[in-house]
C-alpha positions in Angstrom: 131.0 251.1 103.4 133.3 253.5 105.3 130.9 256.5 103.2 127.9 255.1 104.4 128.5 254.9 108.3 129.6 258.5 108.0 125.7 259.1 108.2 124.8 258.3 111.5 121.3 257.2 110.8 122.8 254.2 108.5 125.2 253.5 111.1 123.0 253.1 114.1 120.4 250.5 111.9 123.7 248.7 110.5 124.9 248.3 114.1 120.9 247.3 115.1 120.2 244.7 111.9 123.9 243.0 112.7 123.7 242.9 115.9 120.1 241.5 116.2 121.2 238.5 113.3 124.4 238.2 115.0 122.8 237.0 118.1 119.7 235.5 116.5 122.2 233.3 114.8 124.2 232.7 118.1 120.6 230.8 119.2 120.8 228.7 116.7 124.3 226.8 118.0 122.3 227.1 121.5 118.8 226.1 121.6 117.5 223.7 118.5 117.6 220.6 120.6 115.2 221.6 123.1 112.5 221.3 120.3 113.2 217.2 120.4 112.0 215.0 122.8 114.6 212.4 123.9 111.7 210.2 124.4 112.7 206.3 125.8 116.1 208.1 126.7 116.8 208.4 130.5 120.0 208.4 132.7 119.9 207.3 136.6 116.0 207.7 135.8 115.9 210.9 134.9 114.5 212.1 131.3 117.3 212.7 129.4 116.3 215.8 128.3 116.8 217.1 131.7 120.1 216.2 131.9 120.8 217.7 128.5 119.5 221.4 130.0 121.1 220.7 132.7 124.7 220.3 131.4 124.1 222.9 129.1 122.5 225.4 131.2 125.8 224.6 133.9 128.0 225.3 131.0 126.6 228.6 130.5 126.3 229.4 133.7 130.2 228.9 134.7 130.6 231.4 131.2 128.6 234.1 132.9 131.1 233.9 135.8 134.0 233.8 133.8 132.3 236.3 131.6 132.4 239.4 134.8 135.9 239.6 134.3 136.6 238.4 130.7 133.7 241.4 129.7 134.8 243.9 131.8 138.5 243.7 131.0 137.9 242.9 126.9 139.8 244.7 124.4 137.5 246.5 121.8 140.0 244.9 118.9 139.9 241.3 119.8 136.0 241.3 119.8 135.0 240.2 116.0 137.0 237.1 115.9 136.3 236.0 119.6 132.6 235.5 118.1 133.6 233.5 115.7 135.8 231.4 117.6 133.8 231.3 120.4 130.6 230.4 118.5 132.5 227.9 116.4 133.7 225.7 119.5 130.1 225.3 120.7 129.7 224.3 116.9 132.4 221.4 117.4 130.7 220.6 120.8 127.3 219.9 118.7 128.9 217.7 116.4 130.9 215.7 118.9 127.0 215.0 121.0 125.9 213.6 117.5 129.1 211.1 117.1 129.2 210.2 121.2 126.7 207.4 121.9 124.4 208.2 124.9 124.9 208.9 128.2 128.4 209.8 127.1 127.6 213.1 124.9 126.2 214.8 127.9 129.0 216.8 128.7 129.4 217.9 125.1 126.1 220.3 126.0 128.3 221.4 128.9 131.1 222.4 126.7 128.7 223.8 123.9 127.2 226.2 126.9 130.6 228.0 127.8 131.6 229.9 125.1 127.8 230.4 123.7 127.6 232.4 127.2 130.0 235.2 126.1 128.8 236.1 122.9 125.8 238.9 124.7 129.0 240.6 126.8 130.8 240.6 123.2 127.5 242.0 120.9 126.5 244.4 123.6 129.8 245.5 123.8 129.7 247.7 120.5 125.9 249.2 121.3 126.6 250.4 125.4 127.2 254.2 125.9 125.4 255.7 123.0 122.4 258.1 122.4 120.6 255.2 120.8 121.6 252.5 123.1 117.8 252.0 124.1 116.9 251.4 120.3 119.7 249.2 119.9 119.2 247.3 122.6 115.8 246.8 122.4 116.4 245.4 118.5 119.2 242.9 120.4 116.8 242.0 122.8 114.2 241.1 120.2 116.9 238.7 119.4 116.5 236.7 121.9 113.0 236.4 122.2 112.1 236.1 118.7 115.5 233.8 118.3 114.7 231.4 121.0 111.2 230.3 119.5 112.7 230.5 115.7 115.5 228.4 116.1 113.4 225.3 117.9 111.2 225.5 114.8 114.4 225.5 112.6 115.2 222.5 114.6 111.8 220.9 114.5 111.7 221.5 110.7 115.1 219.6 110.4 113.8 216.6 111.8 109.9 216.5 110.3 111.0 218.0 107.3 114.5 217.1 106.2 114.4 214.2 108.0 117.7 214.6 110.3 117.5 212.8 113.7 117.0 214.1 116.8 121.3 213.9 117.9 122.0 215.0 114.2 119.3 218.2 114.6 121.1 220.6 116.5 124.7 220.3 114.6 122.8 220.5 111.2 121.0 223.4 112.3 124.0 225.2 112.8 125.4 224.4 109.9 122.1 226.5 108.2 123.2 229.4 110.4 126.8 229.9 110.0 127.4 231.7 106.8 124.9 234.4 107.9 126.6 234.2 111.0 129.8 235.0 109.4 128.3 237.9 107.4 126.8 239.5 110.4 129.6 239.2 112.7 132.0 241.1 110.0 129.3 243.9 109.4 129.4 244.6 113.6 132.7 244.9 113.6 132.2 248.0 111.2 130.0 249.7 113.9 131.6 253.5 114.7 132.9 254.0 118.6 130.6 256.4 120.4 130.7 260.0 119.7 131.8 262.7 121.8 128.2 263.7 122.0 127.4 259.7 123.1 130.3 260.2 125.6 129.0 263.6 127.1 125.4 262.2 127.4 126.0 258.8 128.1 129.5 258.8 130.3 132.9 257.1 128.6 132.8 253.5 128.5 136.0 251.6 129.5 137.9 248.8 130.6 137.3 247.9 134.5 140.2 246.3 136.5 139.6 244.4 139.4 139.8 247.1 141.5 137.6 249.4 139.7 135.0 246.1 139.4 135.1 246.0 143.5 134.5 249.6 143.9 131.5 249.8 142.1 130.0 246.7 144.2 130.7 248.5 147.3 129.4 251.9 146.0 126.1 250.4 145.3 125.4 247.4 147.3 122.3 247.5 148.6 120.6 248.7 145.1 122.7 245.8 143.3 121.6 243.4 145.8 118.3 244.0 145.5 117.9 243.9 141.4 120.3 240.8 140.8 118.1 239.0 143.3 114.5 240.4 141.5 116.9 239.2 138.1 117.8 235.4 139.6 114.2 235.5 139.9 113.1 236.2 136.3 115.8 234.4 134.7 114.8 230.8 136.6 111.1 230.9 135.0 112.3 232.8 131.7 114.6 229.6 131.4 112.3 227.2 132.5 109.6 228.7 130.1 112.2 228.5 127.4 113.9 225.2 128.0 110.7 223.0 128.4 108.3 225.4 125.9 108.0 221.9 124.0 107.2 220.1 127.1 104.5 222.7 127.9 103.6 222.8 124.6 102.6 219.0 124.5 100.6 219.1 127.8 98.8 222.1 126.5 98.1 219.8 123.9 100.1 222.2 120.4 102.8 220.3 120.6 102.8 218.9 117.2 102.6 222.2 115.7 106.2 223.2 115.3 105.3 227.1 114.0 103.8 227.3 117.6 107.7 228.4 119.4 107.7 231.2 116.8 104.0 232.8 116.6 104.2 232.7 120.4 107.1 234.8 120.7 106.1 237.5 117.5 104.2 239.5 119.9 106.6 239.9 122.8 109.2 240.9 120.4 107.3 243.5 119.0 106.0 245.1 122.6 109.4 245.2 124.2 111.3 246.8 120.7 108.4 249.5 120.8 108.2 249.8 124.4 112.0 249.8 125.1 112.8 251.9 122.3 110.4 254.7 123.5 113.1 255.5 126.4 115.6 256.5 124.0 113.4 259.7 124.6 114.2 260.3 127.8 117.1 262.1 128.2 117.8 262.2 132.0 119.4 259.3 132.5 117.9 259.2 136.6 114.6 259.0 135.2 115.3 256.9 132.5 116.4 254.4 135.4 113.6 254.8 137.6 110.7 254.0 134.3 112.9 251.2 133.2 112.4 249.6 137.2 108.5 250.5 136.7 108.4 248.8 133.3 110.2 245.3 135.3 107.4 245.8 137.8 104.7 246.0 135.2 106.2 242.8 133.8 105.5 241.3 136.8 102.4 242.5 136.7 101.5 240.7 132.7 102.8 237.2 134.1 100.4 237.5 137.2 97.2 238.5 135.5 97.7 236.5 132.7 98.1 233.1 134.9 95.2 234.4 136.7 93.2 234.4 133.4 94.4 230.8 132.1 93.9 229.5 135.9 90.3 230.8 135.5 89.5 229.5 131.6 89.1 233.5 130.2 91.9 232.9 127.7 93.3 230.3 125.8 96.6 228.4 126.7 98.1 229.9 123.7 97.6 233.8 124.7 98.6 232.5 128.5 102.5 231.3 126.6 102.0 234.9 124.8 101.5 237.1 127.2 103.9 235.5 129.9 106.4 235.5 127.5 105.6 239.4 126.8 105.5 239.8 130.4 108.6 237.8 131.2 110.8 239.9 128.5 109.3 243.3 129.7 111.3 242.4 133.3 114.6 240.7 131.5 115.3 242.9 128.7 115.4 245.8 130.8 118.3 244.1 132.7 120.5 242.7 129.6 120.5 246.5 128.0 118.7 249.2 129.4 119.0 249.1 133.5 122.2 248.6 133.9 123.5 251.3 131.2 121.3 254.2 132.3 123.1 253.2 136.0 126.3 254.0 134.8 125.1 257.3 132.9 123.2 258.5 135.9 125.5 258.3 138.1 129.2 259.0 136.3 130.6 256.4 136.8 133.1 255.2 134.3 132.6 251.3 133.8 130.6 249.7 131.6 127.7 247.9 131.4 128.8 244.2 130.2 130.2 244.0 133.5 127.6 244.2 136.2 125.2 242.6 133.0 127.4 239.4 133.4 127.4 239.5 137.3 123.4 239.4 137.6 123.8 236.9 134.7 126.0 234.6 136.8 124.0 234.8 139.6 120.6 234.5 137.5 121.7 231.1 135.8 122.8 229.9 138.5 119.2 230.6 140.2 118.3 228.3 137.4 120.2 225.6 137.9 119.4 225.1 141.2 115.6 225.3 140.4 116.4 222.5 137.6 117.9 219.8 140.0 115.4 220.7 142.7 112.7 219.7 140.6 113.4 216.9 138.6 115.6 215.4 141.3 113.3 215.8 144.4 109.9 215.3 141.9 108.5 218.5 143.1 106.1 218.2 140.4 105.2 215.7 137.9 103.8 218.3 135.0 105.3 220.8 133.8 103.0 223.2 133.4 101.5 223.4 137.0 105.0 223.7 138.3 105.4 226.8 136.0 101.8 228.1 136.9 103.3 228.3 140.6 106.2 229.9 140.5 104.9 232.8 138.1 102.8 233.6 140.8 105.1 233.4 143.5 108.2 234.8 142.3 106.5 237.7 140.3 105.1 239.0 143.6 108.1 238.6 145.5 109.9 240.2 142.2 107.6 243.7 142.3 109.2 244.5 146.0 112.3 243.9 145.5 111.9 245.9 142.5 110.1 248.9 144.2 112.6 248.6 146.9 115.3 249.3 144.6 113.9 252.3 142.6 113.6 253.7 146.3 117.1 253.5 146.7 118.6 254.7 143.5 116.1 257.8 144.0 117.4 258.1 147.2 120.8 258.1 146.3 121.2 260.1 143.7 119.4 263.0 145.6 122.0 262.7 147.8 124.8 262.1 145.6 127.7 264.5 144.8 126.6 267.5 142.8 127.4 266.8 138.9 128.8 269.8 137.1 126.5 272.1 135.0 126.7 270.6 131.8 126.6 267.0 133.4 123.6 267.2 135.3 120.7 267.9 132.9 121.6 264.5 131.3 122.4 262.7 134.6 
């Protein structure tokens, strides 16, 4: 093994394959019971699905907030088995909702959330700060698009299939994943620390104290402002399309057809590893950051033409969940590898990227909640496929100038930055 990763092509698609399976396989300990129903099941008359995303999505949003510091300060050592652990806790959580009668086992999705939220900061952690970080990123981030639609057909094919009920499904489902899980997670640990070449190109990636963390907000505010609001933004309808996909599914009337969460997701898998990949070509690192805020803008762009085009009967319901999901992950992906990394190259600073990754991820998830208890508990909308149709087109407008507004003031800052040395600025 040692002789193989001495070649750094082998290495790099190692680190891609088990990082990509590592996380696919996180997916499955997170989203499998969002392909059931819960039907006749309601608590203080509301669906009891809701309250299940709910508690979940609450759990995994406190993780993101405990995750700025717990990413930011994590020790490169401890990192293998904290998947494991973490991961096998959210396991336990899954088994404990199938044992606890209803309403009782709601807070079990709560505790399954937390420690599922940690495991990006923790995978990303060993693919930041390289030459190849765009292509391995863009294989994690095909992760969690392809993931999230594969895993709710591994759930739905427990329960048509096997015939395991729906509080039974998502433990059992795990259970399918966790040997792979176990292989994948030790083959990550084996990835090679970043080169000195990596470093020069890239800038060193270390630990970030509390000071450091607070420095970095203050040096840029206004930019970080602007793209973790355009990111709460994309997070609350990426999680609304993903937590209720089977609920918009039924209404669009392919509900019964349990391949559907996978074919649905193929294509924006394939578009954002291609497209995201392609950057690893640009070596200036400012203008690296300034394509990957017009690729989030063209996102936009996909979700508002496409809902135009469904709204108006030119394409079928089934391209519309396509090519929103393309456009969706051509605006989030850029955020949860990318963005955030070319930031830290472009500028010098020494940080890294799991940091300010968890602190848009806080804030995003949080957007989400809120969005999730204003609807179902104020009845905003009754179906949940209008309710999507409307805030695609609102929030993806609002998203392209906040967006724009940002590029402007990275450009502007860096013109106006402190000159790099020499060899620095031809990557910077």
């Amino acid at each position: 093994m040692r002789s193989l990763l001495k070649y750094k092509g082998v290495s790099t698609v190692l680190a891609a394959v088990s990082a990509f399976c590592v996380y696919s396989c996180m997916y499955a300990f997170r989203k499998p019971f969002t392909a059931a129903g819960y039907e006749g099941f309601t608590f203080l008359k509301v669906d009891y699905k809701i309250w299940l995303v709910i508690a979940q999505t609450i759990g995994y949003t406190l993780s993101k907030f405990y995750g700025i510091r717990f990413i930011a300060e994590l020790k490169n050592e401890k990192r293998t088995i904290t998947i494991i652990k973490l991961i096998a806790v959210g396991w336990i959580a899954l088994l404990l909702f199938a044992i606890v009668p209803a309403p009782y086992n709601i807070i079990f999705l709560l505790i399954n959330g937390f420690p599922l939220g940690i495991i990006y900061g923790l995978v990303f952690s060993y693919l930041e700060g390289r030459q190849t970080t765009e292509f391995l990123g863009a294989v994690l981030a095909t992760s969690f698009i392809f993931a999230s639609g594969f895993t709710q057909t591994a759930g739905k094919f427990v329960m048509l299939t096997i015939g395991i009920d729906q509080w039974w499904m998502p433990w059992v489902t795990g259970l399918l994943f966790f040997p792979p899980l176990l292989l994948f997670t030790w083959l990550l640990g084996k990835t090679p620390q970043p080169t000195s070449k990596d470093i020069l190109l890239r800038t060193e990636r270390r630990q970030m104290t509390r000071s450091t963390r607070n420095d970095f907000i203050r040096t840029f505010l206004p930019g970080l402002v602007l793209l973790i609001i355009a990111y709460v933004l994309l997070t609350i309808i990426r999680d609304y399309r993903s937590n209720f996909a089977a609920d918009i599914w039924n209404e669009l009337g392919q509900g019964k057809d349990a391949s559907v969460f996978t074919r649905s997701e193929i294509p924006a898998s394939l578009v954002v590893l291609v497209l995201m990949s392609l950057l690893i070509l640009v070596r200036k690192n400012i203008n690296a950051l300034l394509i990957n805020h017009a690729v989030v803008m063209a996102g936009f762009l996909v979700c508002i033409g496409s809902t135009i085009l469904f709204t108006t009967g030119i394409i079928s319901p089934f391209w519309w969940m396509t090519l929103t999901g393309i456009g969706l992950y051509m605006g989030y992906v850029p955020f949860n590898c990318m963005l955030f990394d070319r930031l830290i190259a472009a500028f010098k600073y020494a940080g890294n990227a799991g940091f300010i990754i968890y602190l848009a991820d806080s804030f995003g998830y949080l957007g989400s909640d809120v969005v999730l208890l204003v609807k179902n508990f104020m009845h905003l909308e009754n179906s949940w496929t209008l309710f999507f149709v409307r805030m695609i087109l609102i929030v993806s407008v609002i998203g392209i100038l906040l967006v724009g507004l940002s590029a402007a003031y990275f450009h502007k800052k860096y013109k106006v930055s402190t000159p790099l040395l020499p060899n620095q600025l031809k990557y910077a």
